[in-house]
N, C-alpha and C positions, 0 to 999 in steps of 0.2 A: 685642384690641389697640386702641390708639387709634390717631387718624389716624398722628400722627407716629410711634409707633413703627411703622406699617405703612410708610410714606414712609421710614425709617429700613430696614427690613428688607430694602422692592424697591430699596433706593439699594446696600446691602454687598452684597447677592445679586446686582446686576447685572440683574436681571429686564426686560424690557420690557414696561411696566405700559399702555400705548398699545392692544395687542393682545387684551388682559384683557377678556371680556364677565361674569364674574363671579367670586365669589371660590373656587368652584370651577377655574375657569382658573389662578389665582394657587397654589393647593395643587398644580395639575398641576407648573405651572411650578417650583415648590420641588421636588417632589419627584421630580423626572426624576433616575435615576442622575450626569448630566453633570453637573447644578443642584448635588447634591451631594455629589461628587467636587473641585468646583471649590471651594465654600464650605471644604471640610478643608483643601484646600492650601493655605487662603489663612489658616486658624486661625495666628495667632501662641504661642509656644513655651509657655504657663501652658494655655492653653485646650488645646494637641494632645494634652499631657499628661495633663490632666483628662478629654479626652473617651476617651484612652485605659483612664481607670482607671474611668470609667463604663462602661463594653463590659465591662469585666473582673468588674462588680459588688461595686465599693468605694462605700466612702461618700462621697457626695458632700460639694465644696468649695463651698459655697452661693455663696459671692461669683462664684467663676471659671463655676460650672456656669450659673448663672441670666446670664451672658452666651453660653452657648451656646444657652439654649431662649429666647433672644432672637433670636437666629438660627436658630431652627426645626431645631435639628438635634437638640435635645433637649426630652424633655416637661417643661413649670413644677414650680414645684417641690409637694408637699414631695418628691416623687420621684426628679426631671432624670434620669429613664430616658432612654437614648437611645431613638431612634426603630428599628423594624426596618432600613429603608431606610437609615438612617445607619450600622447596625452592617456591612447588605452591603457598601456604598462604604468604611467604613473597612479595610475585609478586603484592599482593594490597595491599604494602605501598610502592612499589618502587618509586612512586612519592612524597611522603613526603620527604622533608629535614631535616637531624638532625642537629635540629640550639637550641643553648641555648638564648632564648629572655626574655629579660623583661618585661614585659608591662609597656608604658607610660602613664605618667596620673591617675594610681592609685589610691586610698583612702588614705588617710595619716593612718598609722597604728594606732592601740587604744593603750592605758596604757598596759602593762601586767596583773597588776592588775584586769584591767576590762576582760581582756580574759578570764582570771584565774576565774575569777567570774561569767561570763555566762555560761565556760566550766562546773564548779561546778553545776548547776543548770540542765543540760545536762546530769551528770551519776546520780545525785539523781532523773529526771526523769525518766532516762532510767531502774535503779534498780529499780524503785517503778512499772516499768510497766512489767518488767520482772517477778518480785515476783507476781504480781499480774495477770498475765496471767498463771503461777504455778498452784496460786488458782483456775482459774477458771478451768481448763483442769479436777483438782481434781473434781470439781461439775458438768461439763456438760460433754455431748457425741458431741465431733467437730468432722466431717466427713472429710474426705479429699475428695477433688474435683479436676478433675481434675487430673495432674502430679504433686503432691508435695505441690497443693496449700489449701487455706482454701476459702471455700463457703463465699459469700459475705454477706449472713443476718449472720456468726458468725463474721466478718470483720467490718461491722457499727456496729454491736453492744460491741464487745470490745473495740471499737473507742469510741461509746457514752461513755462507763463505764469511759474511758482516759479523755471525755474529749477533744482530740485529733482528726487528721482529719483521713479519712481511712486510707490514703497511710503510717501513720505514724503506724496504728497500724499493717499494712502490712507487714513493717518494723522491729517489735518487734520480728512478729511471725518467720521471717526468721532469726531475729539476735536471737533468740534464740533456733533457731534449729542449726545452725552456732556455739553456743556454747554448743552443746550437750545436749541441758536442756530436748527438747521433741525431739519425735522421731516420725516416721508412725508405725503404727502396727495394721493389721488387719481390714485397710483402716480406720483408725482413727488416728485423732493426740493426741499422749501421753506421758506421763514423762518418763526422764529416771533415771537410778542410780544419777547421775550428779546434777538433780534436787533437790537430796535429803541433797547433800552437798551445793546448793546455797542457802536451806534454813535454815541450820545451821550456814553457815557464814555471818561474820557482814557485815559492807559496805566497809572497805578497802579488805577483803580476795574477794568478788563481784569482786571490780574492778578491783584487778589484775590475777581476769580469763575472763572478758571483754578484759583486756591488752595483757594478753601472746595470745589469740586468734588472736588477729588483727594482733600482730606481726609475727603470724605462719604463717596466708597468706602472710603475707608480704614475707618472706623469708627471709634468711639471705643474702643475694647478693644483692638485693635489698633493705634492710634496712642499709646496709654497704655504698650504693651508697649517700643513701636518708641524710645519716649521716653527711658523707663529706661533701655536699653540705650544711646544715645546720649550720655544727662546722663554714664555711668560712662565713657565716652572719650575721648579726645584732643583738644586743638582742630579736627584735619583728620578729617573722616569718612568713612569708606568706604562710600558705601550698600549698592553690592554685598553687603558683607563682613556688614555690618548683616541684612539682608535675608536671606541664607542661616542664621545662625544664631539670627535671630526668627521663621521660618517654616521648620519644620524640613521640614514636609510640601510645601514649593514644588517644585513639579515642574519648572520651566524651559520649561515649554510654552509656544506662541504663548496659546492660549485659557486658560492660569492667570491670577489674578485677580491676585498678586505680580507675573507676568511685566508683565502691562500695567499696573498702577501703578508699575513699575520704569520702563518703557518713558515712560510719559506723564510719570513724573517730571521725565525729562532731555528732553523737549521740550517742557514749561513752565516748563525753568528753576529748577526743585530740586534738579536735580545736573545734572552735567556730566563724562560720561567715567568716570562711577562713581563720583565724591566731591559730596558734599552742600553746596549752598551753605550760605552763613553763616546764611540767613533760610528756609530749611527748617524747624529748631527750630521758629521762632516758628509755622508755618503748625500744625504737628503739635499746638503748644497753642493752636489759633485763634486767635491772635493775626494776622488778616492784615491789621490798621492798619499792624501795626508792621512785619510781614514786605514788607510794600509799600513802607514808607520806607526800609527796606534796602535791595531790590532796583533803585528809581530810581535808587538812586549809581551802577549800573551799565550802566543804559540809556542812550541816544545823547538828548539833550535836542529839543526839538523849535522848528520855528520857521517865519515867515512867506516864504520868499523861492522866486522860483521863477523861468527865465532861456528865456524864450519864444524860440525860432529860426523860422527863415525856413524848413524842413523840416516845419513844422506840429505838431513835439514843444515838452513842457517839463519841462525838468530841475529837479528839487528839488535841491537839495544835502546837504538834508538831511530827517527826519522832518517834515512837516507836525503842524501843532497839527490837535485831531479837525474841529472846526467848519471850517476851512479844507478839508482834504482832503473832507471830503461834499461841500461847496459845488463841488471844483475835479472830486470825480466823478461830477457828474451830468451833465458835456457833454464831460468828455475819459477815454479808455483808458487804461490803464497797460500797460506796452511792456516794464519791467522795473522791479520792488520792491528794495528794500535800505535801507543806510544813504544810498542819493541814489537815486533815483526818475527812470523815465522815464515820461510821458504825451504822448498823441498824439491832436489833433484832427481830427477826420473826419466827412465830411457825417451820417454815423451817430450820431456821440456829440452832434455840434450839436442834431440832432435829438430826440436823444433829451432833452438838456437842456429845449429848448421844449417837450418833453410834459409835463416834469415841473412846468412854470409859469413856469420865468426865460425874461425876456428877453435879446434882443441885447443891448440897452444893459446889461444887468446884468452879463453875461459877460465883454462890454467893459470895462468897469469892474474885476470883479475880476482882470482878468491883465494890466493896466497897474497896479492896486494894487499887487497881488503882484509882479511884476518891475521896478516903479521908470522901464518906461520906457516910450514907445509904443509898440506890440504890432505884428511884421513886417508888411509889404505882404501874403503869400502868407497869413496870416491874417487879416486884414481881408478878402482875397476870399474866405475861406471863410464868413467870419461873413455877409455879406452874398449870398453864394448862398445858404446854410441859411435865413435871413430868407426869400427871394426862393422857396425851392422849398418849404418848411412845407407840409407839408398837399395835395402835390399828389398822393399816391396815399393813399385810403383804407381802411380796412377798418370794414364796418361788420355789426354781428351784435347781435341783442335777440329776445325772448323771440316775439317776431311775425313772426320769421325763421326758415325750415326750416335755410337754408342761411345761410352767410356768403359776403357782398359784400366785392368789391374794386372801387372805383369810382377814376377818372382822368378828365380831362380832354383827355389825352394818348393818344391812340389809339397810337402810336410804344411806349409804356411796354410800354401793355397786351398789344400782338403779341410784346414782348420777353419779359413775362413768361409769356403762353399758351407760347411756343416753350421756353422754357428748362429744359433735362431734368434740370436737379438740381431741380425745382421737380415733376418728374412724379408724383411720390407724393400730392399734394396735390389730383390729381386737376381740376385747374381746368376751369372751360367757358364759351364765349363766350356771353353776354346781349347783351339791345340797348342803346345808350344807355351806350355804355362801360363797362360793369361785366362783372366774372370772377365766376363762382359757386364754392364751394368748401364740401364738405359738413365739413367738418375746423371744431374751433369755432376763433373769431376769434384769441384767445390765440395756439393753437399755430399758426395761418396767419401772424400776426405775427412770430413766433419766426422761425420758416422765411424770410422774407421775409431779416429781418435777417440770416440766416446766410449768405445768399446775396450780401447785398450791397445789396439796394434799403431806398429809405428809406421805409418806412410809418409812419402812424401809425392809431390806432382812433380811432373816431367812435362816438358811442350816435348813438340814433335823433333825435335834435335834432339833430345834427352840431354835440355838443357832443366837445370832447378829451378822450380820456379816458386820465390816467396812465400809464406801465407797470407806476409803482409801488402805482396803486388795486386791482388785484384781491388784492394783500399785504397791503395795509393793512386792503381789508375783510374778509380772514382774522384776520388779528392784533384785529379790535375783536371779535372775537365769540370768541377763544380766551386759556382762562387762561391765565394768567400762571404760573401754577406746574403743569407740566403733569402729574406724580406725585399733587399734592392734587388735581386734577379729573380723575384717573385713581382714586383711593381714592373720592371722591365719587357716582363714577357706581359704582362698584362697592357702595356703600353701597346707593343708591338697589333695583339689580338684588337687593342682599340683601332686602328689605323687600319688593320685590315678588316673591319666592320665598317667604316666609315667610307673604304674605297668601292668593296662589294660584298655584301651582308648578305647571307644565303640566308632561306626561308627559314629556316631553327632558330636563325639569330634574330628574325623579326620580330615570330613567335613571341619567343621570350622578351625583347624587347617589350613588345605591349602589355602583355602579360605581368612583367612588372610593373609596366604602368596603370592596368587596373586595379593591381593589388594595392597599390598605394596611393591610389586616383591622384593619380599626376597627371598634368599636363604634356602633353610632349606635340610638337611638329612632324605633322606626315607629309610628307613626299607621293602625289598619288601619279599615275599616267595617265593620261587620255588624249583622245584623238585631238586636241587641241595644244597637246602637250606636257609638261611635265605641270602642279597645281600644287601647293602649299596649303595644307591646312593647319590651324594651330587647336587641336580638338582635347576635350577629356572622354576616355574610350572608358565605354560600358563592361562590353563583352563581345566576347567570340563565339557568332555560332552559324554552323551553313556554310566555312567559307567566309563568312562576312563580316565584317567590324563594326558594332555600335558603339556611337559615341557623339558627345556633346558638344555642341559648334558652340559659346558660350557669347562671341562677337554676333553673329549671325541666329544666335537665340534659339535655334534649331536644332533637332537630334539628325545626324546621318548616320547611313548605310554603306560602307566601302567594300570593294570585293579585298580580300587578302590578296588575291596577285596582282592588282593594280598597285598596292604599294609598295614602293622602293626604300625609302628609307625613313626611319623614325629616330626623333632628337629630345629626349627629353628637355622639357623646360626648366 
């Protein structure tokens, strides 16, 4: 395959190509029962039927068939055998019938208008929670728990922050790993390159990478199918409706690849309540220029105003433009998201503003911009203690350090913070010269500090400042940008160096997946008369030795495992 068809295959299969050390891993992955159980149910109504009458030993429908052995559920052509493993998995839907039904009795569909307008209400939520789960990742240390998941006290609590119930914010965190925003690394969840573009663009360039995403699982055969069937309906669409009699094999399950493009649908704003907006169409035929300029008729417009209080919050009233809201979140909190926004300054977010390079006077400036007026008493004294307190507890940690330093000036801090038992895990210990030792690296001593309530900042070994946002950014400069094509890349790489000199694990395995799928494959054997080609199907492994089927030669043989050198599947 080429790249893109391979970037095309892990994107419809859902696969996590992150995990992949070589393309052996990637065959595993396809071919797990679950891998392809979940690909049938997700086949639209020409391919179920086709893949049916392949199992059955009809003659194949070239055009329909060579989109299923594009999806590895069938061998290319001139054959499109299905696969064994595809004939087991389709064996538990042999009882379903592929029937196109309506359902009777229905809802009488709503206005367009009103879809259009719940839809709308669904990507300015969705954007607002995405940008805002951005922020947070920026300020805290979320652990991964678990395979892939996130801990449940970070789960209710970016829920409370929404607003929102858990499942929703569940939701967020996977539809935004889904679109490349965060990533794992280092058993933590964090931004990627990807992030940094979602938060320079406005709210039409947002949704139409919410759009090309959904459409990429979709796939092209299956939004070709999804199409037809809509261009022959009504103005008002029912996706539901749509959806059960274009995937006749949809199971309704949480882990169906239908359930969760149904599901992500209506929380990016392609339908709502089950009917499809107006500008779904256009997504389906990529068109998301156009599906974009639909969908802003229905979002809340956005704007510069913002109304500072003497309680040290400030109210938007409405949507901030993108560049304004970075600017106003890199020194204030947000209290509560929506169509009007609450934000709230505190010696913390001040702080954390000056780490990230602005000044007082700069802050100054833009919340007397923004609100038209001088900025309350009760925030001018905070501005001017954040100014006055900068910098007075340390954290410092570099490559010449076993441990990580907390250094102060303030002897008073430091007895507050050795004493303080939500701080006991971190294991602190008193030095001379006002420093706290801490074997925990500087990062997550940071983290913790802030969770607690004290204001830190990091130092390198100059006692120069050092961002919260630099140890992101120097991830983001050394990771691609498309993280599928330098997931295919390095798998390249690993095939090449298999193919020059494949150590014993990788032979292993090699056959190994060849018995599990009784493949065919070319061995490479040695012997005193030199190097000997076999073209065998292998039994098993046992003693050291390979059994396996000569199938020319009509014969079973016995190979040593160290006599073979290399193995190719057929």
């Amino acid at each position: 395959m080429s790249d893109e068809s391979l970037a095309n295959l892990i994107t419809e299969r859902m696969v996590n190509s992150s995990g992949l050390v070589d393309f052996f891993d990637l065959a595993e992955a396809l071919t797990k029962p679950t891998s392809i159980s979940a690909a049938i149910a997700g086949l639209p109504l020409s391919q179920a039927i086709e893949l049916r009458s392949l199992a059955a030993g009809n003659k194949p429908n070239n055009k329909v068939a060579a989109e299923l052995a594009r999806q590895m559920l069938v061998s290319g052509e001139p054959e499109y055998k299905p696969f064994e493993s595809t004939v087991e998995a389709l064996a538990a839907f042999a009882k379903l019938e592929i029937i196109c039904a309506v359902a009777d009795g229905k809802d009488p569909a709503p206005a367009q208008e009103q879809i259009d307008r719940d839809c709308g209400i669904e990507i300015f939520e969705s954007l607002q929670a995405i940008t805002e789960l951005i922020f947070d990742l920026e300020h805290r240390f979320v652990r991964e728990v678990g395979k892939k998941n996130v801990g449940l006290p970070d789960i209710k609590r970016f829920a409370t922050h929404l607003r929102k119930p858990n499942d929703y914010a569940k939701q967020i965190y996977e539809l935004a790993h889904l679109l490349n925003l965060i990533m794992l690394a280092n058993g933590r969840w964090q931004l990627s390159s990807k992030s940094q573009d979602w938060l320079a663009w406005n709210q039409s360039e947002r949704f139409m990478h919410l759009a090309r995403t959904w459409r990429e699982i979709l796939g092209d055969g299956s939004a070709r199918e999804l199409q037809s069937a809509l261009d022959n309906s009504g103005e008002v669409i029912s996706l539901e409706e749509k959806l059960s009699s274009t995937y006749p094999f949809a199971d309704g399950s949480v882990s169906s690849k239908i359930t969760k493009l149904a599901s992500i649908a209506g929380l990016i704003g392609l339908a709502a309540n089950g009917w499809m907006s107006s500008w779904a169409i256009k997504v389906l035929k990529c068109d998301y220029q156009g599906a974009s300029k639909l969908a802003a008729g229905s979002l809340p417009q956005p704007q510069d105003k913002i109304i500072c209080q003497a309680d040290l919050t400030l109210i938007a009233p409405g949507p901030l433009q993108t560049e304004v809201e970075i600017m106003l979140r890199r020194f204030a909190d947000t209290e509560q998201i929506g169509m009007a926004s609450t934000y709230r300054l505190s010696a913390l977010s001040i702080s954390h503003g000056l780490e990230t390079g602005l000044t007082i006077a700069e802050i100054r400036e833009l919340l007397q911009r923004l609100s038209g007026n001088a900025i309350p008493q009760p925030i001018e004294y905070l501005l001017n203690e954040g100014e006055l307190r900068f910098g007075r507890l340390k954290i410092i940690g570099g490559e010449s350090n076993e441990r990580t330093l907390l250094q102060s000036s303030d002897p008073v801090l430091l007895a507050e913070i050795l004493n303080d038992s939500k701080l006991k895990p971190f294991a602190l210990s008193q030095l001379e010269d006002g420093q706290l030792a801490s074997r925990f690296e500087p990062e997550v001593l940071y983290f913790g500090l802030r969770e607690v309530g004290f204001v830190a900042i990091r130092v390198d070994e100059s006692g120069k400042v050092i961002s919260p946002l630099s140890a992101t950014r120097q991830a983001l400069a050394t990771e691609k940008t498309n993280s599928i094509a330098a997931d295919i890349l390095r798998l390249r790489e690993q095939d090449a160096k298999l193919g020059d000199a494949p150590d014993d694990d990788d032979l292993q395995r090699q056959i190994q997946l060849a018995i599990k799928n009784k493949a065919r494959a070319k061995f490479t054997v040695t012997s005193s008369n030199g190097e000997i080609e076999f073209l065998l199907e292998p039994i098993g492994i046992a003693n050291g030795r390979l059994r396996a089927k000569d199938r020319k030669a009509d014969i079973e043989r016995t190979l040593p495992i160290t006599s073979i050198i290399r193995v190719v599947l057929d």
